[in-house]
VMD Tcl script that builds the backbone (N, CA, C; Angstrom):
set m [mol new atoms 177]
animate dup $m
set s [atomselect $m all]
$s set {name element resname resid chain x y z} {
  {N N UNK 1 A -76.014 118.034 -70.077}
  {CA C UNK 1 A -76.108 118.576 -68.737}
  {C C UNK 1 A -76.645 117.489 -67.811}
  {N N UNK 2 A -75.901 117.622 -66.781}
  {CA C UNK 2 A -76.148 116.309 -65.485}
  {C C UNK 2 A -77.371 116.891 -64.878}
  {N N UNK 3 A -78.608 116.327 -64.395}
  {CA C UNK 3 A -79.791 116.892 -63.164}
  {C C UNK 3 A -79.681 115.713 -62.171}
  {N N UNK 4 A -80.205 116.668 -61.223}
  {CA C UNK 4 A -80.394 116.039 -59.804}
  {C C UNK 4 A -82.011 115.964 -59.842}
  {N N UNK 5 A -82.555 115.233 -58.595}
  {CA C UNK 5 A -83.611 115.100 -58.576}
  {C C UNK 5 A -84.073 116.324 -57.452}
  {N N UNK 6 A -85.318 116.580 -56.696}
  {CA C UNK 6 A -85.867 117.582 -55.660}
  {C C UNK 6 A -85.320 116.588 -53.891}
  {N N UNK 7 A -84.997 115.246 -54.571}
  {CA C UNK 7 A -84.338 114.864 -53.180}
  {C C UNK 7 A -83.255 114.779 -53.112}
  {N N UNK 8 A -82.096 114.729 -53.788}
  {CA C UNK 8 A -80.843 115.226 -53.725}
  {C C UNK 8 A -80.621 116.674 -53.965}
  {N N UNK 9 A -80.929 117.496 -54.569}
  {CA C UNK 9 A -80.755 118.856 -53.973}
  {C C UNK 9 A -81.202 119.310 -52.504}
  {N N UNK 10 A -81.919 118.930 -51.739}
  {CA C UNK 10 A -82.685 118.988 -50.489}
  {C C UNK 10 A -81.446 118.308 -49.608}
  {N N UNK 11 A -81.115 116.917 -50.536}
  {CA C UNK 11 A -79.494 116.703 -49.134}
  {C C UNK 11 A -78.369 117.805 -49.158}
  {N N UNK 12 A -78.324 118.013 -50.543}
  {CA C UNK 12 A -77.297 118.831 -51.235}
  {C C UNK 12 A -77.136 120.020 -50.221}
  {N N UNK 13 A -78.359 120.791 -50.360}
  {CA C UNK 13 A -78.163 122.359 -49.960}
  {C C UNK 13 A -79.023 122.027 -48.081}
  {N N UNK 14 A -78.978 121.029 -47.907}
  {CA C UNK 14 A -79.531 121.071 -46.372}
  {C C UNK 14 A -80.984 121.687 -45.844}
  {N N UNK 15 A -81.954 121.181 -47.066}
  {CA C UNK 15 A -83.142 122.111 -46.546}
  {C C UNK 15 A -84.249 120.814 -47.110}
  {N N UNK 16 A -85.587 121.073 -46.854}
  {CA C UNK 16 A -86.152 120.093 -46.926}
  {C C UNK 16 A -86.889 120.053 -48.955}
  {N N UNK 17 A -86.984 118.961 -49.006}
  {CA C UNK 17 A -87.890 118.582 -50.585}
  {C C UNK 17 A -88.960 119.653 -50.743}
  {N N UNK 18 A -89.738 119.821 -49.735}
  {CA C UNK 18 A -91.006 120.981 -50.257}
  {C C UNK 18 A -90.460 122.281 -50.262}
  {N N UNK 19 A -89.618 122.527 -49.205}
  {CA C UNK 19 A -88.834 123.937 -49.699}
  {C C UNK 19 A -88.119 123.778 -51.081}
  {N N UNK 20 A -87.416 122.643 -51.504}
  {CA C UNK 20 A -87.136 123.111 -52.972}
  {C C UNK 20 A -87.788 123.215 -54.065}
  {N N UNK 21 A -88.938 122.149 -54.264}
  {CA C UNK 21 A -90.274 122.484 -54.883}
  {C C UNK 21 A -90.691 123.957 -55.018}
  {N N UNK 22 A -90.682 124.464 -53.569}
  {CA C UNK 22 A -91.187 126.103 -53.675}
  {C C UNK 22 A -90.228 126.892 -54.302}
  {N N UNK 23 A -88.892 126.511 -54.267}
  {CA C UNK 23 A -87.689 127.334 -54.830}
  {C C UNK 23 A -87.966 127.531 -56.675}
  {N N UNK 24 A -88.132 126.061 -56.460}
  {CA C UNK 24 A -88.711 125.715 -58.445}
  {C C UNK 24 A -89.748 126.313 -58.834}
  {N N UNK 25 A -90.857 126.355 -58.228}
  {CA C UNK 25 A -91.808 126.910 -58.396}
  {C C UNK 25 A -92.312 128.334 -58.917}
  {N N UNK 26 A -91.236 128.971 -58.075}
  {CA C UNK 26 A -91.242 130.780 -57.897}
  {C C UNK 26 A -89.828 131.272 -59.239}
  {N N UNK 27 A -89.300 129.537 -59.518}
  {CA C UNK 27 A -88.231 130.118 -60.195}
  {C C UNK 27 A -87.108 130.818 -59.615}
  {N N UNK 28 A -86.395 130.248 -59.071}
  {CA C UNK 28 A -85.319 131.414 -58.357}
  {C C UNK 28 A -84.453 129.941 -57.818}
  {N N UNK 29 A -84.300 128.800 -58.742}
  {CA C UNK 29 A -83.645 127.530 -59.378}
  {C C UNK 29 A -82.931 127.858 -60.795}
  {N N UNK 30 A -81.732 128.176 -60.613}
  {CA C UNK 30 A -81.364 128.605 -62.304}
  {C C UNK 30 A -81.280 127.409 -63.061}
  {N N UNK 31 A -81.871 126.880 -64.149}
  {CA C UNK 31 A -82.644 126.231 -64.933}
  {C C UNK 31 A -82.967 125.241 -64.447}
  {N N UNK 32 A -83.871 124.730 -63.638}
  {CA C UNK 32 A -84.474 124.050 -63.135}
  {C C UNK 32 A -85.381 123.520 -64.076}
  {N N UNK 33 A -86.227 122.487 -64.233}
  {CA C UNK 33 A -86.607 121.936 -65.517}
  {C C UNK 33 A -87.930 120.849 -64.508}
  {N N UNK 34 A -89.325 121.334 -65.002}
  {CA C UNK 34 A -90.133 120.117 -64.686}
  {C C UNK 34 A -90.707 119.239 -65.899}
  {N N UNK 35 A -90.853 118.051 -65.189}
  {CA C UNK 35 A -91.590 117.628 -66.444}
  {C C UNK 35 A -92.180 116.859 -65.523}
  {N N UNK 36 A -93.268 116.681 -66.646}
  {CA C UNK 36 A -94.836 116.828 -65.733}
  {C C UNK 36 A -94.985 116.627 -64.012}
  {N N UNK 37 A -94.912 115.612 -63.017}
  {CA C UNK 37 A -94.594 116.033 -62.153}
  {C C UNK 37 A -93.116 115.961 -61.408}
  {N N UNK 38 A -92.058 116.155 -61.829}
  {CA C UNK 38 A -91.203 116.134 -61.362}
  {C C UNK 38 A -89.923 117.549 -61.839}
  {N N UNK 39 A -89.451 117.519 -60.872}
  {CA C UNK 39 A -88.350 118.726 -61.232}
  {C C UNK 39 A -86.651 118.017 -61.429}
  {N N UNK 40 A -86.211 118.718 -62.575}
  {CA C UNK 40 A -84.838 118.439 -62.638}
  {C C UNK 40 A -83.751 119.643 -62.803}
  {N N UNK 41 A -82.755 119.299 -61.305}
  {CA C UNK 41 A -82.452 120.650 -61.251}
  {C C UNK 41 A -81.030 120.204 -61.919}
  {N N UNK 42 A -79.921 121.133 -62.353}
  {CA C UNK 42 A -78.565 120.812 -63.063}
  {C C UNK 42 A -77.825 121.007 -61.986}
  {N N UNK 43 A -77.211 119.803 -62.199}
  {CA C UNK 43 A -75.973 119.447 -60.728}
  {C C UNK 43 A -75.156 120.754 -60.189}
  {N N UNK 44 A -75.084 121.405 -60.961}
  {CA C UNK 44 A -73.761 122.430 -60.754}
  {C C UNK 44 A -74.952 123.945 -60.353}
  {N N UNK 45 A -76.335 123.900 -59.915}
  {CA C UNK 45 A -76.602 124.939 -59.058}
  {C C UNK 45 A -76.951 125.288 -57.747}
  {N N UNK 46 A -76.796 126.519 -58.194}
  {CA C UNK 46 A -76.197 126.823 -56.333}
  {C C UNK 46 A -77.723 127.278 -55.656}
  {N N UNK 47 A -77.232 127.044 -54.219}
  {CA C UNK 47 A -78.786 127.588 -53.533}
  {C C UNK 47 A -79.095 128.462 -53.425}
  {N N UNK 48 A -80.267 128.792 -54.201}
  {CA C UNK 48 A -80.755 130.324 -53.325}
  {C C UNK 48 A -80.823 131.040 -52.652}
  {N N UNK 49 A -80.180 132.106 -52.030}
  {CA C UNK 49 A -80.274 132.891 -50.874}
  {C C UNK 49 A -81.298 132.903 -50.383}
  {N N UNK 50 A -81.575 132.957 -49.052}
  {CA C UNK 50 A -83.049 132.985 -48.311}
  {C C UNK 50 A -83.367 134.450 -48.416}
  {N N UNK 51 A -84.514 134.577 -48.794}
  {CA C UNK 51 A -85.646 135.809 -49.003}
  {C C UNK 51 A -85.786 136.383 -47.549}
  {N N UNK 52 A -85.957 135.830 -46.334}
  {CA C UNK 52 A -86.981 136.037 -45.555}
  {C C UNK 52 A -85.651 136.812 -44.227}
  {N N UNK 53 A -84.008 136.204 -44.711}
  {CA C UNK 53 A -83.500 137.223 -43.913}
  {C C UNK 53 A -82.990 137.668 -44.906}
  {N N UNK 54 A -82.203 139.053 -44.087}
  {CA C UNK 54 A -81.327 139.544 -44.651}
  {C C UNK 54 A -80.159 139.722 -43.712}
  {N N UNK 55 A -78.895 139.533 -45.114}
  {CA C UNK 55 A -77.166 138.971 -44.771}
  {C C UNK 55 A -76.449 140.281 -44.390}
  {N N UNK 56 A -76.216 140.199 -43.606}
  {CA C UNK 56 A -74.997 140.775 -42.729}
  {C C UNK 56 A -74.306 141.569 -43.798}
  {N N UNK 57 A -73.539 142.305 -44.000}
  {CA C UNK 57 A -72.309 142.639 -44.642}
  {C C UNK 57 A -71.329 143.509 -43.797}
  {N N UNK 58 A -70.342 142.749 -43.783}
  {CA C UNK 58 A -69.039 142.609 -42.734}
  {C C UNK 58 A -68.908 144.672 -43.524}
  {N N UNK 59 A -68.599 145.598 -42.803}
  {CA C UNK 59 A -67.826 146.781 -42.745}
  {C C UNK 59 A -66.194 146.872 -42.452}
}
mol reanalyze $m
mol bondsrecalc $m
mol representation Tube
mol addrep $m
């Protein structure tokens, strides 16, 4: 399995390094992987939906 680092996922999904840290953190990174201080996320996951809104759904 390929990993990215917490600064290429942050270009990747357009949000900043400490927001993905917090993503890893809370777990809600599907297998996201630290070792000791660093996180390795697997190339092929997707971003988390944001918690804080909520999405539309077209009728």
């Amino acid at each position: 399995m390929e990993y990215m680092t917490v600064q290429e996922a942050a270009k990747k999904w357009n949000i900043t390094k400490r927001w993905v840290q917090n993503l890893c953190e809370e777990n809600r990174v599907n297998g996201a992987v630290r070792f000791i201080r660093v996180w390795m996320i697997p190339k092929d996951a997707k971003k988390p939906g944001d918690g804080r809104r909520k999405e539309k759904i077209n009728e």
